[in-house]
N, C-alpha and C positions, 0 to 999 in steps of 0.2 A: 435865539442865541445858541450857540454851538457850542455843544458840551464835546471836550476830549477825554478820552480815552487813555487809560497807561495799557502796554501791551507789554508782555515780557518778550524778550530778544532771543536771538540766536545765540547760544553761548557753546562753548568750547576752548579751544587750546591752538596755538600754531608753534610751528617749527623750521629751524632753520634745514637746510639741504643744499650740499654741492654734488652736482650731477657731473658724472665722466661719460658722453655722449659715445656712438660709436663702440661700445667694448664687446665683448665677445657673449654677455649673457646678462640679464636685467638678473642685478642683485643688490641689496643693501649689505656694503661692505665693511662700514662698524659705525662708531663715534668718533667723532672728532674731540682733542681735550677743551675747545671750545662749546661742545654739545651739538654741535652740528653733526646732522646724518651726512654720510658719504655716500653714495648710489651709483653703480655702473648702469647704461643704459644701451641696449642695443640700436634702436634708435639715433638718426639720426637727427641733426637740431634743426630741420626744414618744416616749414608748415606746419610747427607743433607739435608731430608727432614725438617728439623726445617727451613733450610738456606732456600728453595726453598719455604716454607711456607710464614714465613717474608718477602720475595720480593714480595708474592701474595699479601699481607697484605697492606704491603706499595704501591705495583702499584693502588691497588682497593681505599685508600684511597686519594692518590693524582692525582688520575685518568688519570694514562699513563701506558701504555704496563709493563707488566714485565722483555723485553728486555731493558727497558730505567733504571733499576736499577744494582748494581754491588755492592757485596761488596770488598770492597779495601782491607781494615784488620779485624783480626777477627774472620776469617771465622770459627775455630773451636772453637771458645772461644764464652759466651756471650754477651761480649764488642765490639762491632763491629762499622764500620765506611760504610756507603752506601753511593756509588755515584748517582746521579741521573740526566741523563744526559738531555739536554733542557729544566730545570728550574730553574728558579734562588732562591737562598736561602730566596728572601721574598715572592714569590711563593709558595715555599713547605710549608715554615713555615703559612701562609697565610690560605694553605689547609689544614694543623695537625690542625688550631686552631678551625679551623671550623669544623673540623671531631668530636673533642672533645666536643665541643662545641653542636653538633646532635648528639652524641651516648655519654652520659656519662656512663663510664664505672661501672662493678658492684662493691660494694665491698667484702673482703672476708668474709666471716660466716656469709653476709647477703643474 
């Protein structure tokens, strides 16, 4: 007979993100009053590299691997949902406030 096993899971936090493909310099550009991050991305949205970009973006900011992120939905749109696995959502949030908070971002035609 075959005995199972309980395994503990992957656990973490995800977040929303609207990506502005194309701009002039990869930066997280604040919150949204939905709670959604806002991201400019140099990259353009061909073959990924926008998607592969933004994961660099957000691991360097919350400062974990870029294996530790995922996008769930999204992926070819720029409404996206990222998982981020072994951090809990007042963590990440924690880390975005603080990032913003050291690099405020530029504004445009300034």
């Amino acid at each position: 007979m075959r005995r199972f096993r309980f395994h503990d899971g992957r656990t973490g936090s995800a977040m929303a993100v609207h990506v502005t493909p194309r701009s002039r310099k990869n930066e997280l550009t604040g919150i949204s009053s939905d709670g959604t991050l806002r991201i400019r991305l140099t990259a353009p949205p061909v073959e990924g590299s926008a998607n592969k970009a933004l994961l660099d973006l957000l691991a360097r900011i919350l400062g974990v691997r870029s294996n530790a992120l995922e996008i769930i939905a999204g992926e070819k749109g720029k409404d996206k949902i990222i998982s981020v696995v072994d951090l809990d959502a007042a963590t990440v949030e924690e880390r975005v406030k603080k990032h913003l908070k050291e690099n405020k971002p530029e504004e445009d035609g300034k």
